[in-house]
C-alpha positions in Angstrom: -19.7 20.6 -2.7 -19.0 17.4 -4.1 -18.4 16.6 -8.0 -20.1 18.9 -10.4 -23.0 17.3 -13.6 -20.2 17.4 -15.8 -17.5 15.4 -13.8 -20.3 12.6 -13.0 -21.6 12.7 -16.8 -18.2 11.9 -18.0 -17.5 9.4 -20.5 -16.1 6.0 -19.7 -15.3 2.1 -20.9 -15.8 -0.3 -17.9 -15.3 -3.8 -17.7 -18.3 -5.4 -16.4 -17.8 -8.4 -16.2 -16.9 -9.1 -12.6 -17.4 -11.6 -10.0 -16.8 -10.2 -6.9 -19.3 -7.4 -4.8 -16.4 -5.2 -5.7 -14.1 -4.8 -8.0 -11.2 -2.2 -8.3 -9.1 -1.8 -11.3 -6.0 0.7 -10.4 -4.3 2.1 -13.1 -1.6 4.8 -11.7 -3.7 8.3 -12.0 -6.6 7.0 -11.7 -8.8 3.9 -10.9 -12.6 2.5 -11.8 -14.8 1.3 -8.8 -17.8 -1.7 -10.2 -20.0 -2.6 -7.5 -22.9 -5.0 -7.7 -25.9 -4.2 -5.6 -28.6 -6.4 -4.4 -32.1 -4.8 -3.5 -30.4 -1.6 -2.9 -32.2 2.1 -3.9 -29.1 4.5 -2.4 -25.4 4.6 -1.9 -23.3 7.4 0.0 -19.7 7.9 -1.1 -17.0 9.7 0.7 -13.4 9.5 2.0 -11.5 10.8 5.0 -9.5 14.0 5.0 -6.0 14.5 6.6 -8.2 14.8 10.0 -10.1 12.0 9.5 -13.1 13.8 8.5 -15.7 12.6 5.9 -15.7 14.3 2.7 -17.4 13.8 -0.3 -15.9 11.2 -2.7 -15.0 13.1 -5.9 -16.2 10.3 -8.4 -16.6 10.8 -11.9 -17.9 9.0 -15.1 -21.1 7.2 -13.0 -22.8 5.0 -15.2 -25.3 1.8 -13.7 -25.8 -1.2 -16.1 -29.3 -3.5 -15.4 -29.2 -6.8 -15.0 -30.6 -7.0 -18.8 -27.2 -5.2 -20.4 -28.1 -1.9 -20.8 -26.1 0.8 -19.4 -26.7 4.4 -18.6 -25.2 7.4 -17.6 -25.2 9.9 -14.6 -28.3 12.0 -15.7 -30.6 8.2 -14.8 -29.1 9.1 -11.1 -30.6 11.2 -8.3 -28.1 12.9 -6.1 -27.8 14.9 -2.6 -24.6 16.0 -1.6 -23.1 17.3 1.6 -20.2 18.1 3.4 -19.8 14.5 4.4 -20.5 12.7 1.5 -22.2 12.3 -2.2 -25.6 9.6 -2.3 -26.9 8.5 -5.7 -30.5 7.2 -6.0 -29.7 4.1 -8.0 -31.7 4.0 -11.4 -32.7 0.0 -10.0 -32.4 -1.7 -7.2 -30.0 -4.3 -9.3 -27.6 -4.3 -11.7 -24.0 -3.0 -11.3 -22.8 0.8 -10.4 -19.3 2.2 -11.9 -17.1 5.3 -11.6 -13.5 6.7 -11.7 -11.7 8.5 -9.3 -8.5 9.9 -9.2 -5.5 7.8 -7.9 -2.7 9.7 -6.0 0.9 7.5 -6.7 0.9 4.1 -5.7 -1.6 3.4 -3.7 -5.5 3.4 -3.2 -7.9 3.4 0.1 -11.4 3.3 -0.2 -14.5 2.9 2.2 -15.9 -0.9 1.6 -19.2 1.1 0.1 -20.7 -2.8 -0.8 -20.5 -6.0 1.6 -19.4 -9.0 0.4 -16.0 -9.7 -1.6 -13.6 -7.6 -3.4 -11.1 -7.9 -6.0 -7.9 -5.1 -6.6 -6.4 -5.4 -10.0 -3.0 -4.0 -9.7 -1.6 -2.4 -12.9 0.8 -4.5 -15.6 4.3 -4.8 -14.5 3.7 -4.1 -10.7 3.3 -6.2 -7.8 3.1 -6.4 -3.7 4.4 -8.9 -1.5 7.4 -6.7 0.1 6.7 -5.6 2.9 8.7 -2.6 3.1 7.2 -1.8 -0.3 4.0 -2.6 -0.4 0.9 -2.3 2.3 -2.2 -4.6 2.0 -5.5 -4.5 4.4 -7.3 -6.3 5.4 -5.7 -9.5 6.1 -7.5 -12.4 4.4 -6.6 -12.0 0.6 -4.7 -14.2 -2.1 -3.0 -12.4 -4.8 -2.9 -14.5 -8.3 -0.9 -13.3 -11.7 -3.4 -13.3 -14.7 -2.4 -11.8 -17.9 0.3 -9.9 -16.7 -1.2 -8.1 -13.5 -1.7 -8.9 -10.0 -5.3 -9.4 -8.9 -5.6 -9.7 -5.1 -9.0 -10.8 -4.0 -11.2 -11.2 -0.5 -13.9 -13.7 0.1 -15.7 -11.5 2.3 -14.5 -8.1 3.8 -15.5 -7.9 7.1 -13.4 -3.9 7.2 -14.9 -0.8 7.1 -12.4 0.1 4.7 -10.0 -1.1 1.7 -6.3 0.2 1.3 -3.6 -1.2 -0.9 0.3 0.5 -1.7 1.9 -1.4 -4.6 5.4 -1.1 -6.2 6.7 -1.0 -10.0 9.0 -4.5 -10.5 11.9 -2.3 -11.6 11.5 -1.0 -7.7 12.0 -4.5 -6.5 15.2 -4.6 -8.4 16.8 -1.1 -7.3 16.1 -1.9 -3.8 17.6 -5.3 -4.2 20.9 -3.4 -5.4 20.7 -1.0 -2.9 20.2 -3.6 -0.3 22.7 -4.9 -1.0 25.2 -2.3 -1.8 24.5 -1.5 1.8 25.5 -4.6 3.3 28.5 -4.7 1.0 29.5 -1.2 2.6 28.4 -2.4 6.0 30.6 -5.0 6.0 33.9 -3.4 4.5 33.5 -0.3 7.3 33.3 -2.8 10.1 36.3 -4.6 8.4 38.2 -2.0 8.1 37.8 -0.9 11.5 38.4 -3.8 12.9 41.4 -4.0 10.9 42.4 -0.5 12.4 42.0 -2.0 16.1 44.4 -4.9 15.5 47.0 -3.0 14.0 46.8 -0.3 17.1 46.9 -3.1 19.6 49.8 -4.4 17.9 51.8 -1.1 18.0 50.7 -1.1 21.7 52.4 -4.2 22.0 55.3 -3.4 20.1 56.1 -0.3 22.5 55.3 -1.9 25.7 52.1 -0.2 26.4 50.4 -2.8 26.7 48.4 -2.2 30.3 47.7 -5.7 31.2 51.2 -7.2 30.6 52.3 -3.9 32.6 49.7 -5.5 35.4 51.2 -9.0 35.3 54.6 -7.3 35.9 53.8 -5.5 39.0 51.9 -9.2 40.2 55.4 -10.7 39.9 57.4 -8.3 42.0 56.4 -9.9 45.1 54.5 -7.6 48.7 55.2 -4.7 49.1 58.4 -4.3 51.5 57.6 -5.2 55.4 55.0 -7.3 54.1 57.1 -10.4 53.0 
């Protein structure tokens, strides 16, 4: 059914002033979508269910801002809703568009709902880069550090959608150590048992079992008899 008057008439503080088509700020439970539109009247807004199937986007705290400054709140907005999706009749045809949705751990996907270029600011003390920790698509992007967070950014998004995983620094750290704890334990098992194979060859040795001396033995005793 799609978000209910009082979830899209929500009260929010946005940051408008952006550059790019599309800007996401991620903050751990949540995250704000501002999107600049061009000559546009509607916008649907939807995300894929575990079977890939459109549903609608469960946004929140919609609010437009003209190109003149002022801002208003969901009840400027027409809406429809479906079972695919949620479509707001823009108050103008410019200006910028902002909501909230809720953010599920550490990480974010979103349709590309805009054309043009995109920028993801990650939250303070969090980063990607490692790639066993972090995801980032699409290709294309340059992360920069500005006061504190991680803002990765995209000229032009040629995708039809946006995902980003991040990781908390401190989670760089603990894998680090456990990397590395591994490798420590790696390598004092395959010493040990290499150290476990000497010593039995050894005691072969010492005993005479040792099967290829035993071969170079029998070599040295000459043919068999009637064959020399």
């Amino acid at each position: 059914a799609g978000p209910a008057d009082e979830q899209l008439q929500e009260d929010a503080d946005y940051d408008w002033n952006t550059s790019a088509n599309g800007t996401l700020r991620l903050g751990g439970d949540s995250y704000t979508a501002v999107y600049e539109v061009h000559n546009t009247s509607q916008l649907n807004f939807y995300q894929r269910d575990m079977f890939n199937n459109r549903e609608p986007l469960p946004i929140r705290a919609v609010q437009f801002r003209y190109p003149n400054g002022t801002v208003v709140n969901a009840t400027a907005f027409d809406r429809s809703t479906n079972d695919e999706r949620i479509r707001l009749q823009l108050p103008n045809r410019t200006g910028k568009l902002a909501y909230t949705v809720e953010q599920n751990g550490k990480a974010v996907q979103t349709a590309t709902f805009v054309d043009g270029s995109y920028e993801v600011v990650l939250p303070s003390k969090t980063n990607v880069g490692v790639p066993i920790l972090s995801n980032v698509a699409p290709g294309g992007h340059e992360t920069e550090q500005i006061d504190g967070q991680v803002h990765i950014t995209w000229e032009d998004v040629d995708s039809d959608k946006l995902a980003v995983e991040y990781y908390l620094e401190r989670d760089l750290w603990l894998f680090s150590g456990l990397f590395t704890l591994l490798v420590v334990v790696g390598v004092g098992g395959g010493l040990y048992y290499w150290r476990q194979i000497r010593s039995l060859q050894t005691r072969r040795e010492e005993v005479g079992l040792d099967v290829e001396d035993e071969d170079d033995d029998i070599d040295d005793q000459g043919p068999p008899p009637g064959m020399g």
